[in-house]
C-alpha positions in Angstrom: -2.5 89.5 98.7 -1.7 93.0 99.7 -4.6 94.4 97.3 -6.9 92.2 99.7 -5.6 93.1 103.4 -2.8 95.8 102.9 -4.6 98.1 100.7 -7.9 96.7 99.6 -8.5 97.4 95.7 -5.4 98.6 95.0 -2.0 96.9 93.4 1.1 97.7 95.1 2.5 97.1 91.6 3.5 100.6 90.2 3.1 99.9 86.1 0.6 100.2 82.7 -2.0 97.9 84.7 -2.7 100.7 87.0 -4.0 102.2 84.1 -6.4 99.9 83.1 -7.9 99.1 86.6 -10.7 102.1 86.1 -11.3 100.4 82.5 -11.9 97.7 84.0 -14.3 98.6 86.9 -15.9 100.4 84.1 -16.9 97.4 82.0 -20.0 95.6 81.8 -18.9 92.5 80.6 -15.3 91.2 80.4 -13.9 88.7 77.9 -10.7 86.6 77.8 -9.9 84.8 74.8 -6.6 82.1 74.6 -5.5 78.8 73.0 -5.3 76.2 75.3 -2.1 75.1 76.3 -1.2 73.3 79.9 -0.7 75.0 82.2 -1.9 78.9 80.8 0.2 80.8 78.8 2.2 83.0 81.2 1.0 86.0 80.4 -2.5 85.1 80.4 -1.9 83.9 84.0 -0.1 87.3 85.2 -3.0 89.2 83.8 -5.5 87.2 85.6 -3.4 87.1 88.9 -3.4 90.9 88.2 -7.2 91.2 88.4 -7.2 90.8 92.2 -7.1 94.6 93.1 -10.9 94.3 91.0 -12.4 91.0 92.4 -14.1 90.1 96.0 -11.5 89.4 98.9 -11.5 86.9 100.8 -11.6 83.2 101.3 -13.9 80.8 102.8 -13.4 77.2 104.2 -16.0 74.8 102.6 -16.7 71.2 102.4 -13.4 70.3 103.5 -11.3 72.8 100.8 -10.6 76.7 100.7 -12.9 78.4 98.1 -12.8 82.0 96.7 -15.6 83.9 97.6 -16.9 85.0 94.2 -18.1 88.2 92.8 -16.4 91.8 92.3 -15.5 94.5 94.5 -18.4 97.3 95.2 -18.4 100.1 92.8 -17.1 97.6 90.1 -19.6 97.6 86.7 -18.5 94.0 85.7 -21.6 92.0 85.6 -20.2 88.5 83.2 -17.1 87.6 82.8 -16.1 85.1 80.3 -13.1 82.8 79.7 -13.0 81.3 75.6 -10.4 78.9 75.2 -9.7 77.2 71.9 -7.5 74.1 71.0 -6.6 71.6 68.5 -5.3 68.0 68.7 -3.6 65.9 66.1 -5.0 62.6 65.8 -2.6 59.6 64.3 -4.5 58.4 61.6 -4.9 54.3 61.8 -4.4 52.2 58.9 -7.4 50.4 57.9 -7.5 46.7 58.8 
């Protein structure tokens, strides 16, 4: 959480993502795409952990359960951002009766 109270809006993780955080406050729209598996794929779930430096802080106690308070941080473009998920199930085929 240091990228919310440390440091607001920035990783303390020195790597390639600091490189794509201006992309990202950049974009207009942002689209992930994955197979569904349970739980995420990992690397799905790093990237989307990573996003914090880029989203709203904070969180809020409501209706009994701690929420996230939604949106992005200022001077971010992103106005939709959109999870697509696929999957596939095999299905036993039944003899007739």
């Amino acid at each position: 959480m240091y990228c919310w109270t440390k440091k607001p809006g920035q990783c303390y993780i020195d790597d390639g993502m600091q490189s794509l955080y201006p992309e990202l406050r950049d974009a207009d729209i942002l689209v992930f795409a994955t197979p569904v598996y349970i739980p995420l794929p990992g690397q799905m779930q790093n990237l989307l952990n990573r996003m914090l430096p880029v989203m709203g802080s904070g969180l809020t106690w409501r209706d009994g359960r701690t929420r996230f308070k939604k949106g992005f941080r200022t001077g971010v473009k992103i106005s939709e951002f959109v999870f697509v998920s696929t999957s596939g199930w095999w299905e036993i085929a039944r003899a007739e009766e």
